[in-house]
C-alpha positions, 0 to 999 in steps of 0.5 A: 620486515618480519614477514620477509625475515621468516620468508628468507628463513622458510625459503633457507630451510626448505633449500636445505632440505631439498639439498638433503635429499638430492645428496640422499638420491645422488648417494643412493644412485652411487651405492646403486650403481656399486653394486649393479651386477655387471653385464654378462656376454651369454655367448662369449661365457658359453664359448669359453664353457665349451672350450674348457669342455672340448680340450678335456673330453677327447680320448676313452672314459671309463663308466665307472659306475651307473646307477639306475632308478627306476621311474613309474613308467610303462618303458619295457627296458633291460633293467627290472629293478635299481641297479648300480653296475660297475665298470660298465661300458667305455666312451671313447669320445673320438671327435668334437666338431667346433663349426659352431663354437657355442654347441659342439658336435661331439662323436664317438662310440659306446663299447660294451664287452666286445661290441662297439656302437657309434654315438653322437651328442651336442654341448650346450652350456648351462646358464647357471653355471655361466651366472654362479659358477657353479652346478653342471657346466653342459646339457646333452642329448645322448644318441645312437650315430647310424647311417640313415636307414633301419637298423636290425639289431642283433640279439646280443645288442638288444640289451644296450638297445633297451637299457635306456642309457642312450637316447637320454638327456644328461646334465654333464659336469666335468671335475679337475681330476680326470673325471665327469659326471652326467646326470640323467634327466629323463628315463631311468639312469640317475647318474653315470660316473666317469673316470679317463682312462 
């Protein structure tokens, strides 16, 4: 009788424990369950990116200032040393294609003095921006937009030819008052500042 009296008691306790730690594990799997990140729609949340950007970036910016750095490189470019021009150029963004919502295709012209170019560049959205709602919201590669074939440049376009702003990729991260700002990521542009006009 005694031996099944500690037997009951052995088996109440070892019971009470194994409730312990089912209770433990089942509030563990809830504050786990609290605090998992919810899942984002990578698609949707660039979509919605590109949307923001496409309404915005219609219409003429002024390059209020670009600034260059040079990099140790053997590039033979229009800038010899750090520079910072300003009221360089105007942007006029003229269309933005969305046959592919989440990349639109974006074309216009770089005007410098009294010369126009066309340009073309496509949107793709930046994941940190899409996760922590913040840093640059797009990544672009700007390019010359010329009908297939060779180009001759004229004398006086050789400068913009070689200056190494086009043919760059930037991060581009647009602000609510009007203005953007694209970071170079390659040669020797450091940042461009744009203002609308």
């Amino acid at each position: 009788m005694k031996n099944l009296f500690y037997f009951l008691l052995f088996l109440g306790l070892a019971n009470a424990g194994l409730f312990q730690c089912k209770s433990k594990e089942k509030l563990e799997d809830e504050v786990f369950e609290e605090t998992k990140p919810a899942k984002i729609d990578f698609d949707k949340a660039s979509v919605q990116i590109m949307d923001t950007l496409s309404a915005q970036l219609l219409g003429r910016w002024n390059l209020q200032q670009v600034e260059f750095v040079l990099k140790p490189h053997n590039r033979e470019g229009s800038v010899k040393k750090d520079t910072i021009f300003r009221d360089f150029a105007v942007l006029e963004i003229q269309n933005i294609s969305r046959e592919s919502p989440k990349y639109p295709g974006v074309t216009g012209q770089m005007v410098y003095k009294d010369q126009r170019w066309p340009v073309r560049f496509n949107l793709i959205a930046d994941a940190t921006r899409i996760i922590e709602k913040k840093g640059p919201h797009a990544y672009t590669l700007l390019d010359w937009n010329f009908p297939n074939g060779s180009r001759t440049w004229k004398p006086e376009e050789l400068f913009m030819k070689n200056l190494g702003l086009i043919g760059d990729n930037y991060s581009i991260e647009l602000d609510s008052n009007k203005s953007m700002v694209w970071k170079g990521l390659n040669l020797d542009v450091k940042e461009i500042r744009l203002k609308k006009m």
